[in-house]
Rosetta silent file (secondary structure, phi, psi, omega in degrees, C-alpha in Angstrom):
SEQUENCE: XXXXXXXXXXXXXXXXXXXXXXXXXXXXXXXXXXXXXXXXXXXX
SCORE:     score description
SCORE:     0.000 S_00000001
   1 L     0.000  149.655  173.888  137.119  133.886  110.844 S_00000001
   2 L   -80.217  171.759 -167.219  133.333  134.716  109.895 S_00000001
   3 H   -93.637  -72.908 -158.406  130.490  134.906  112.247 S_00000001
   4 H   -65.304  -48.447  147.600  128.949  131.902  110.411 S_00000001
   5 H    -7.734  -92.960  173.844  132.717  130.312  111.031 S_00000001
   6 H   -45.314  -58.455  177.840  132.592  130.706  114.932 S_00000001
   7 H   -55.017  -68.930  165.486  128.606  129.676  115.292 S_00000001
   8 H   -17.083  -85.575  173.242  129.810  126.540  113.596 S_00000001
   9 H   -35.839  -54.328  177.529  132.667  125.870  115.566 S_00000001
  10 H   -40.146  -45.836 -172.471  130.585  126.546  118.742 S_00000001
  11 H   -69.890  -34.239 -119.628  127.865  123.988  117.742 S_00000001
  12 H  -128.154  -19.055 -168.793  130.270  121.708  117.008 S_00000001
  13 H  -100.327  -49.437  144.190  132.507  122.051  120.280 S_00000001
  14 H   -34.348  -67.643 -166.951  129.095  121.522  122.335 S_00000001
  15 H   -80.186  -28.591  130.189  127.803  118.595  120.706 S_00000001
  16 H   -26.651  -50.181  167.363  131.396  117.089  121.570 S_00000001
  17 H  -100.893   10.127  165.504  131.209  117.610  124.894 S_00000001
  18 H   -63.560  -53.231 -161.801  127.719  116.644  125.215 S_00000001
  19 H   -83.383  -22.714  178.813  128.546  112.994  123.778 S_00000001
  20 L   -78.189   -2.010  170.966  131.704  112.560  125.989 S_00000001
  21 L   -77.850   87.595 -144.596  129.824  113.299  129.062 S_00000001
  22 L   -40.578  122.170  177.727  129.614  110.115  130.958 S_00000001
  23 L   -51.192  146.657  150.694  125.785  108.036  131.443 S_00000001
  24 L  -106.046  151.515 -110.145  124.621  107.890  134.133 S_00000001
  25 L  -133.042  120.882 -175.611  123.210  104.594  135.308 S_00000001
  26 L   -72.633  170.358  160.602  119.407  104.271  135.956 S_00000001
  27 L  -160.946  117.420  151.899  118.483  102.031  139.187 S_00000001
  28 L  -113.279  145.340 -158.720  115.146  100.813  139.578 S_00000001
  29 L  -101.637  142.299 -177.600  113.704   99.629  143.068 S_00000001
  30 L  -108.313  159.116  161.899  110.881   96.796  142.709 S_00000001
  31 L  -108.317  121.262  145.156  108.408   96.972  145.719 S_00000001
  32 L     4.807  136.607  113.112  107.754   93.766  147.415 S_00000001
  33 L   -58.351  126.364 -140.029  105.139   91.932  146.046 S_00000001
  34 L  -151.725  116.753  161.594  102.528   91.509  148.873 S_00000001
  35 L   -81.142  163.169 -160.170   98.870   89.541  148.459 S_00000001
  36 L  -102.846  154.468 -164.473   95.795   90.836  149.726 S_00000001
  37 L   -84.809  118.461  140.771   94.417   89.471  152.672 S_00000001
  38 L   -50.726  153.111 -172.936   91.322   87.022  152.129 S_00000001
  39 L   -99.580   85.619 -172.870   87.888   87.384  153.573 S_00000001
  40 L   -99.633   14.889 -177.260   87.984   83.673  155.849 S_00000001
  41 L   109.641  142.883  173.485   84.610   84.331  157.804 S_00000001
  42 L    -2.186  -60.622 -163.158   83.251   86.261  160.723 S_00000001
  43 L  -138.928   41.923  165.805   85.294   85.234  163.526 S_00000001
  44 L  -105.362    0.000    0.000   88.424   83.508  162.182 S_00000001
């Protein structure tokens, strides 16, 4: 086989087992939603 042969094959043996390599599954966490405290006067 040629050196331009083999380099082929290599790329090509990679990028196979690159797409068969299983996702992995995002998970996104929401934070609470939480209101801000009002301003109700001096001394309540």
């Amino acid at each position: 086989m040629s050196t331009s042969t083999r380099v082929l094959l290599a790329l090509c043996l990679v990028a196979f087992a690159a797409a068969c390599k299983p996702k992995e599954e995002a998970i996104v966490v929401q934070e609470p939603v939480t209101t801000e405290p009002t301003f109700t006067g001096k001394y309540k």
